[in-house]
N, C-alpha and C positions, 0 to 999 in steps of 0.2 A: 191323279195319274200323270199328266201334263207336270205337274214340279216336279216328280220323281223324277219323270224324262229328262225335265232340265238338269237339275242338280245332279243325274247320270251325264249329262253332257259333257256340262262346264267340268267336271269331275275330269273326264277321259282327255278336255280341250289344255288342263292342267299338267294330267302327265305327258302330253304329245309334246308340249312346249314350255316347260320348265322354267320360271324365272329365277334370277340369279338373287342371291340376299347382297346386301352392302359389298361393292366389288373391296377385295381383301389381295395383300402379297402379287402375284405375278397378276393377277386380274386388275388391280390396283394403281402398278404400274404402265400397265397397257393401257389401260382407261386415259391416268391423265399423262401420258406421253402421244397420245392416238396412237399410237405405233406399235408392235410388234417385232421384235428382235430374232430372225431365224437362222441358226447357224446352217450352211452347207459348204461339202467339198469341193474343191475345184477339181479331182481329178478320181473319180469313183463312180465311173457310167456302168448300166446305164442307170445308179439309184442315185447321185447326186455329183453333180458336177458343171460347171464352167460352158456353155454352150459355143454353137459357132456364133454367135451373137453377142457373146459376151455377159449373155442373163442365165442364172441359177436353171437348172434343170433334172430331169431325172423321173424314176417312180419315186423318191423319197419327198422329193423338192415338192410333186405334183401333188402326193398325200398331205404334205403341209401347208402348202397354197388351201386345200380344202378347209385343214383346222383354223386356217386366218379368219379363214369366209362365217366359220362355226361361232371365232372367238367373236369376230364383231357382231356377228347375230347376239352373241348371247350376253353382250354387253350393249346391244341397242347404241352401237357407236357406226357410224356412217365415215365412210372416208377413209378407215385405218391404214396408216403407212406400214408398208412391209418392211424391212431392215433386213439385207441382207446380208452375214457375216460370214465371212470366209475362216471354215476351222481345220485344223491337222487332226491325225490321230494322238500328237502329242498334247496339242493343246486344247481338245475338244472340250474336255471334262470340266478343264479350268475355269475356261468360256465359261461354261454355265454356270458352275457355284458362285463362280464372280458376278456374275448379271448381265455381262454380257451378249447374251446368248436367252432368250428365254425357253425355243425350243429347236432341237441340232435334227437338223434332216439329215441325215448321212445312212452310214452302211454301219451303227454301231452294235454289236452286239449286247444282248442283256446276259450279265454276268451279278450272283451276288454281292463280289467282292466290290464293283461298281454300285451295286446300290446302296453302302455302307455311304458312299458321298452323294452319288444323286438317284434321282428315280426314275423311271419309263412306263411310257403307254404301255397299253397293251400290247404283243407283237403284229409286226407291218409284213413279217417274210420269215424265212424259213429256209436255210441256208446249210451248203457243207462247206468244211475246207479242201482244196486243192491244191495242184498244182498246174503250171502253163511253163508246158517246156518243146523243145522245140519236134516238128513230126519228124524229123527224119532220123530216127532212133533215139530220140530221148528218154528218160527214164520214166513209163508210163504209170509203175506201180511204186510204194513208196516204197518196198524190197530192193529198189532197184535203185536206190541214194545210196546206197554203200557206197564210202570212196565219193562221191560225188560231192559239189555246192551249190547251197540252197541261198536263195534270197527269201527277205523277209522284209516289212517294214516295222522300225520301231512302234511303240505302241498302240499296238494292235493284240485283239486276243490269238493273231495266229502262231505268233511266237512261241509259249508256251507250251500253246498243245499241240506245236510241229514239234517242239523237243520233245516233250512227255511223249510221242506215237514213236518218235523216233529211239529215245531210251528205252520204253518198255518194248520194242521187237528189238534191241540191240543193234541197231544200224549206225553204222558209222559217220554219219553226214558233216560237212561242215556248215555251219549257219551262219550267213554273213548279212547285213545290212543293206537294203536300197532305201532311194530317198523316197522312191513313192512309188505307184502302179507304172507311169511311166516308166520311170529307169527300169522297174523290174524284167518290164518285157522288154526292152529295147537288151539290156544285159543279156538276157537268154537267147535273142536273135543275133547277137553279138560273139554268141559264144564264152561271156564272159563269167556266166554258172551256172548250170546245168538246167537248174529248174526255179522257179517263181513261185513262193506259197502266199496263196490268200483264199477268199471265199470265192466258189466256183463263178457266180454269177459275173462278179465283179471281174473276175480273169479272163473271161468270157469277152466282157464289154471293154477291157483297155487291150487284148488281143488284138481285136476286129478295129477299134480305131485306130489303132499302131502301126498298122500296116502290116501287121505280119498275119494277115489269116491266111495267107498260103502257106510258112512257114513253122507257125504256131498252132498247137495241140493240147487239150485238157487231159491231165491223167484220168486212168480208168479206174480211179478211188480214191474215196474221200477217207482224210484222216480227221475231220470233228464233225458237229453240230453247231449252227452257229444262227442263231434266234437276232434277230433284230427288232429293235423297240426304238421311238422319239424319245431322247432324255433330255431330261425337264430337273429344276430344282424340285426338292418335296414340297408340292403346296396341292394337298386334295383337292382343293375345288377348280383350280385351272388341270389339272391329269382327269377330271369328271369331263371339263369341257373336250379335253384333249380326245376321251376314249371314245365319248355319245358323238363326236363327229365321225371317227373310225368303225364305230360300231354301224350309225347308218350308212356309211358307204358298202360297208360287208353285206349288211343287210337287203339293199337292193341294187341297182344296178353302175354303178359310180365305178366300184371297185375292176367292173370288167372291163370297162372302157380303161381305165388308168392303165390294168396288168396289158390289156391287148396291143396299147401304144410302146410298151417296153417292152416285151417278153412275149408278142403274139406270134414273132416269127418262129418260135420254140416248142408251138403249143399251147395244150390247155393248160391252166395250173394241175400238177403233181398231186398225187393225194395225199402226201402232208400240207403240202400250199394252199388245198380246197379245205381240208378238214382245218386249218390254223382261221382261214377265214369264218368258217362257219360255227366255230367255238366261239368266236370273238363277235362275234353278229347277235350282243347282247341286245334286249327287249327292255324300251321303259318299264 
């Protein structure tokens, strides 16, 4: 009875803590660099961005400070350097399939067409698109872009499916370029296009830093869906290490501290945001 016992032990002590086989590809190079390569935004609060300090921040930044802590546990390396890189929406993707980058903290959305080049965790958030225009009559519904100009940033999924929302109800809009979340809102307190499209959260977070939260207002509807996931080159066993760290933060209590530090003045998470965490709160 006593060996059963043990051998049910060591058994259960096996799945709790899983050793890694010969570190391989992105685990491989982390190993003999000690380091780690994490891409984030400088300007996409509050999920990744440029601090008043000058050090990377954010909920995305915070979730992948956790996978560093996961990846050197699970590579039994002490000391791992963090590498922090600074990416666009232009050049996020590139980053990674180049090496650059081994995993992109940002606000990226998972898209199929994206995964044809790289791949992503599981999802981190749970996202619509908006707009941030300004309150004293600006255009709150997207009915109400007829005649009007839109900003947008290059390479981003919100381009597309602000034109597609806008083509299929037949709205007239112009859709013009900013260089980033910055310009966007400074533009629309400016007067100089009507309205700002990106994901709500993120409009939200460069609104309130811009100074304009007197000025500035989120429309009262979303035109997408916008999933957010860490992308990573394809290499299974480091997206394993990536998920089992995300999966035990969902799992107990990590993930509330993180959302509370970003997102507590807002409330509790939404029940898409509780149910996407609790999908993803996979079981050894």
């Amino acid at each position: 009875m006593k060996i059963r016992w043990l051998l049910a032990a060591l058994a259960a002590a096996a799945i709790a803590a899983p050793a890694l086989a010969q570190p391989a590809g992105t685990l491989k190079k982390i190993t003999d660099s000690r380091s780690i390569a994490l891409g984030f935004r400088l300007d996409a609060p509050p999920f990744s961005y440029r601090g008043s300090n000058g050090e990377p921040t954010g909920y995305s930044v915070d979730l992948c400070r956790r996978v560093a802590t996961a990846v050197e546990r699970a590579l039994n390396v002490t000391g791992l350097e963090i590498k922090w890189v600074p990416v666009t929406p232009e050049n996020r993707i590139q980053a990674v399939t180049s090496g650059a980058v081994d995993l992109e903290c940002g606000v990226t959305t998972v898209t199929l067409g994206r995964q044809e080049q790289v791949d992503f965790s599981n999802l981190i958030f749970a996202e619509g698109g908006s707009l941030l225009v300004r309150a004293d009559g600006g255009p709150i519904r997207l009915s109400e872009l007829n005649g009007k100009t839109v900003g947008v940033m290059a390479g981003t999924t919100t381009e597309p499916r602000l034109r597609a929302a806008l083509k299929e109800r037949l709205i007239d809009a112009r859709v013009v370029y900013v260089k980033d979340e910055n310009d966007g809102a400074a533009a629309v307190i400016d007067k100089r296009i009507d309205a700002f499209a990106g994901d709500r959260m993120v409009l939200l977070g460069v609104g309130l830093r811009s100074g304009g939260g007197a000025v500035l207002s989120l429309a009262q509807e979303d035109f997408s869906f916008e999933p957010y996931g860490l992308m990573m080159r394809r290499d299974p066993a480091f997206r394993l290490v990536v998920n089992r760290a995300l999966a035990q933060l969902y799992a107990g209590q990590g993930i509330s501290e993180i959302y509370e530090r970003w997102f507590g003045k807002l409330g509790r998470p939404g029940p898409l945001l509780a149910a996407m965490y609790y999908l993803n709160a996979f079981a050894e």
